[in-house]
N, C-alpha and C positions, 0 to 999 in steps of 0.2 A: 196291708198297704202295698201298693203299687211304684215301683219306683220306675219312672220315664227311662227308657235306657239313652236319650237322644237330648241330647243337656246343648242349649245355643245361647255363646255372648254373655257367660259366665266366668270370671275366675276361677281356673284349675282349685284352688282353696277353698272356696266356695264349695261349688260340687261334691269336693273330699269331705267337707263339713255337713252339709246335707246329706250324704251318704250316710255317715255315722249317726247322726241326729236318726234316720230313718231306722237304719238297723237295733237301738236302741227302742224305739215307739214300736217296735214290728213282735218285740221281746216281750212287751207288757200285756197280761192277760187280760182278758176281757170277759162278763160275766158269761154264763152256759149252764145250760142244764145238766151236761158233763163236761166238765172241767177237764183240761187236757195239760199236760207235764210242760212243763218249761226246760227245752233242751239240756244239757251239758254246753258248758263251752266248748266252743269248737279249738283245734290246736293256733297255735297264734299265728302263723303262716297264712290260714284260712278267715284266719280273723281281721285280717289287713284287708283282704281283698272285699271287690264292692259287690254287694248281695247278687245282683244277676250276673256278673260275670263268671260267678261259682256256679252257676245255672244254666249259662249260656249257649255252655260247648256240648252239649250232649242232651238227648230223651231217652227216658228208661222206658219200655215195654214189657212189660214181667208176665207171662204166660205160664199158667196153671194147666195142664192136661192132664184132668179128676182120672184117677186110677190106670194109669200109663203101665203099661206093664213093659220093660224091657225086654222081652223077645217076642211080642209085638212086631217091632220093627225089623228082628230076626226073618220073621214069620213071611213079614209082606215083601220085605227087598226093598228095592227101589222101582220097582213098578207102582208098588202097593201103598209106601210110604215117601216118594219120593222129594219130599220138603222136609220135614221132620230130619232123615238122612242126610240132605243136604247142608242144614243147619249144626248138625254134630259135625260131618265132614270137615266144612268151611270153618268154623269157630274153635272155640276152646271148647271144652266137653269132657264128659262121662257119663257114661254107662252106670256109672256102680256106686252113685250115692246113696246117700241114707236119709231114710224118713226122721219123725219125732223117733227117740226110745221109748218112751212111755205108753203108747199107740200109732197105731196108723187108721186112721180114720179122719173123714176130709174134712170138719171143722177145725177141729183141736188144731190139724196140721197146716191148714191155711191162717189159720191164727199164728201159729209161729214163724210161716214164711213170711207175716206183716210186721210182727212185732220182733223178731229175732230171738226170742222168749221160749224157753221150753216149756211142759205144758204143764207141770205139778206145781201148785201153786204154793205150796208149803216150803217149793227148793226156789221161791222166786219166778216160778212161771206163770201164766194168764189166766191160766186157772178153767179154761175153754175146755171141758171133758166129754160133752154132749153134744150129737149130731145131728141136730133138728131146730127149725126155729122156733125160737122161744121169745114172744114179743115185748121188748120192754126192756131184757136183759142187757148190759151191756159187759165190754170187756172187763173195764174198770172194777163193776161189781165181781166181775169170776175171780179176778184176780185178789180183791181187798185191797186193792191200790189203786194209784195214776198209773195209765199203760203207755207209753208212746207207739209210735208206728212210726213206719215208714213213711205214710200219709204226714203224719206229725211233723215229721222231719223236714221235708219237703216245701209244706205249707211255711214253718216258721220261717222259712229260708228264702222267702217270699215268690215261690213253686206255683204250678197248677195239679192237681191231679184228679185221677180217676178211676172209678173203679165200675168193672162189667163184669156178670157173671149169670150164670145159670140156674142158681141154685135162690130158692128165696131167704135160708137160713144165712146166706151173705149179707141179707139187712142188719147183722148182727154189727159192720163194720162202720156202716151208715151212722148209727145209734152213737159208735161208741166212740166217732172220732167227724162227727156231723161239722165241721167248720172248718175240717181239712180234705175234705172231700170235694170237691168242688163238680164234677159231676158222678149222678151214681146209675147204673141202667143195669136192674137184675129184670131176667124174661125166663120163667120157670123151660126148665128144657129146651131153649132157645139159641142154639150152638149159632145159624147162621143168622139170627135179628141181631147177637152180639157182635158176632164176630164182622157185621157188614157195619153196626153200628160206630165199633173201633175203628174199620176203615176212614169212616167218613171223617170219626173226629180226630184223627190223625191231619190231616187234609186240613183243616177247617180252627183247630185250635194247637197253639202250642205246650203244650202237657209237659213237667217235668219225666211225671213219673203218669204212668199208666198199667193197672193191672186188670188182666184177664185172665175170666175162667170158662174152662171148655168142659161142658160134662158128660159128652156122650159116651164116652167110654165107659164111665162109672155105671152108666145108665144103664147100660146094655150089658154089661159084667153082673151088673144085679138079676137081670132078666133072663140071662142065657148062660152065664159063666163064662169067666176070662177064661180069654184065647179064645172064643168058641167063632164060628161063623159070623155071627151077627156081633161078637165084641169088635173082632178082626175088620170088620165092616163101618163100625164107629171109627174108630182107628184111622181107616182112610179118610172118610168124612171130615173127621178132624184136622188132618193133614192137607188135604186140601183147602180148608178153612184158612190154614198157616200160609200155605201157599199164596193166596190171596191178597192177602196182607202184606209177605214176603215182597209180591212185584209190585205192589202200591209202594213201601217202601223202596223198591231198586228203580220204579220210574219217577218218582219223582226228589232225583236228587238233593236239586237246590232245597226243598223244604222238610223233605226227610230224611236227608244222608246222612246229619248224626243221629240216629235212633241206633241204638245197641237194645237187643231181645236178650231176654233173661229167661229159662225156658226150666221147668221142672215139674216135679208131680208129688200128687199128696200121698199116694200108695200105690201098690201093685195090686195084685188079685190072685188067688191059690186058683190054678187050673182045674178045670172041669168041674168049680166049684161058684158059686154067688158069693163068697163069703173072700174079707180082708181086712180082718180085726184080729190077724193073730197075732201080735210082735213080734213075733219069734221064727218067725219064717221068713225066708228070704224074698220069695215070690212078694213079700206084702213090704217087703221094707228095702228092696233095692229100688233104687228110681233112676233118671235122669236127670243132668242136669248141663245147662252149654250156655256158653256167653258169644254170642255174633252179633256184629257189628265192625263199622268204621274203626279203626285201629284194636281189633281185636283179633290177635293171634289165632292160627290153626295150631292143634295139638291137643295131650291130653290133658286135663288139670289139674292131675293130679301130678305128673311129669315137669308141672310150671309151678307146683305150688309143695315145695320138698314140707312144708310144717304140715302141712295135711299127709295121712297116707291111708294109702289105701285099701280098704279093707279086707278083699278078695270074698270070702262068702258071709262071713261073721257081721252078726249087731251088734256094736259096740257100744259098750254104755259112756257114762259122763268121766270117765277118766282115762289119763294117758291122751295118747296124741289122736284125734278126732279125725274123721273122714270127711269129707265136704255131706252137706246136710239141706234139706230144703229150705230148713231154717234160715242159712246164711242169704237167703235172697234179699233181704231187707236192708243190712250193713252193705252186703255189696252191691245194689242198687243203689243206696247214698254214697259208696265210694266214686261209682261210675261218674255221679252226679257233682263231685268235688265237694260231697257233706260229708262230717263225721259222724261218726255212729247212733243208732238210737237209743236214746236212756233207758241203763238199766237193761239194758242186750245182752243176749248169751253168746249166741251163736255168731262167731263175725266179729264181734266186736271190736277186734284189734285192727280188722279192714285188713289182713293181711293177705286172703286169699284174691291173687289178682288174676290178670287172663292176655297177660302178656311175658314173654319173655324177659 
């Protein structure tokens, strides 16, 4: 349901009444082929307030860059990378998050950057272990539960979103959350069909939440080996892709000055090698991660965020105090967005990683 944000010649009580009537009808499931979780309640602060106005002030842009390997950007400088760079500089950021623990590999770990869910499904995760499409499958069944997402969240909140991506085993998100998706455009190896295609629907629709995925990196790391010549060459491609984007967003103010980008990756890549399925290596399991945007602090975030620390070379597993994760993209895309957590979240879930001082 769609709530008019533009109410004339009504009683202030009225409205208020309506409001709640709607939030209420917005909550009640409807039949589906996959049946999708019915939030947590939200804290009561956010339960007063009226659906879009929680919506209002901000768009997430969640950016995926498939097998980013952090000195990459070492590599290239700012000639080579200079948006990417830009976006760490300007923003909140790190250098030195962490992938999944249990793999690094680009399904499982974009599955957790939707659902905030680790990925053993026996420890409560998604259950997403396989990196190929598999038609038919969805989250739900990997996991042996209801999964939310971020999508989920969004939607019930009465959001828009969207998902674009490169890879076809992304239909996997399609399937398994098809009524909170509101547009989907996967183009096999298709960096600039998606990346011009976000442009447009930036421009063109207002999206809470939007996620993108860039793959040539992954592509070309398989073919050549990270860091090599032609990884190194993806890399910029991709960069300039961001770039794109970037001055779409900074020209046009009035319709996209709150977009705040959410930027990480689902793995690195072992040098001079095609291969990034070790966990155990650093190269495969440090990433990036940065928050820019309209009142988004410059700094490090892990310097802004004392509950997080930071890891320095070590993977750390599920105990003790936790290092920022790709995972956490999900919780903190619904913070950004004035929504509470997604049901049954790991990672994030207390919303306490922010990106301000």
């Amino acid at each position: 349901m769609t709530i008019t944000a533009h109410v004339r010649g009504r009683r202030l009580a009225a409205v208020v009444a309506g409001l709640a009537l709607a939030v209420t009808l917005s909550a009640t499931p409807t039949a589906s082929t996959h049946a999708e979780p019915t939030p947590a309640e939200p804290a009561a602060a956010r339960l007063a307030e009226p659906v879009e106005a929680r919506l209002a002030h901000r768009q997430v842009l969640a950016i995926s860059v498939d097998g980013l390997h952090v000195r990459a950007l070492r590599r290239l400088k700012r000639a080579g990378a200079p948006n990417l760079l830009r976006l760490l500089r300007q923003g909140a950021s790190t250098r030195n998050a962490r992938t999944q623990v249990e793999m690094t590999v680009t399904l499982p770990n974009h599955t957790s950057m939707l659902t905030g869910r680790r990925i053993d499904a026996v420890e409560g995760g998604h259950g997403v272990v396989w990196n190929y499409d598999r038609a038919r499958v969805t989250v739900q069944e990997a996991a042996g539960e209801e999964v939310g997402s971020i999508f989920t969240r969004v939607h019930r909140a009465g959001g828009s979103t969207a998902l674009f991506a490169t890879e076809s085993k992304f239909s996997l998100f399609e399937r398994s959350w098809p009524r909170s998706i509101n547009r989907s455009t996967i183009v096999q190896d298709g960096d600039e069909a998606v990346a011009d295609a976000v442009r447009r629907d930036l421009l063109r629709r207002s999206r809470a939440f939007t996620f993108l995925h860039l793959g040539a990196p992954d592509e070309a790391g398989h073919a050549h080996g990270w860091l090599s010549r032609p990884y190194l060459n993806a890399v910029k491609k991709v960069d300039g892709l961001i770039g794109e984007l970037w001055r779409t967003i900074r020209d046009h103010p009035r319709r996209l000055g709150d977009v705040v980008i959410v930027l990480t990756a689902d793995h690195g890549g072992k040098p001079r090698t095609r291969l990034h399925n070790d966990e155990t290596c650093l190269c495969n399991y440090r990433v990036p991660f940065l928050v820019w945007g309209r009142g988004v602090d410059r700094g490090d975030l892990y310097a802004m965020n004392p509950t997080y620390a930071d890891p320095g070379r070590a993977q750390i597993s599920f105990a003790g105090t936790q290092p920022i994760r790709n995972g956490d993209l999900a919780n903190l895309s619904a913070d950004i967005l004035g929504l509470g957590p997604v049901p049954d979240s790991l990672w994030g879930f207390d919303q306490t990683l922010t990106w301000h001082r």
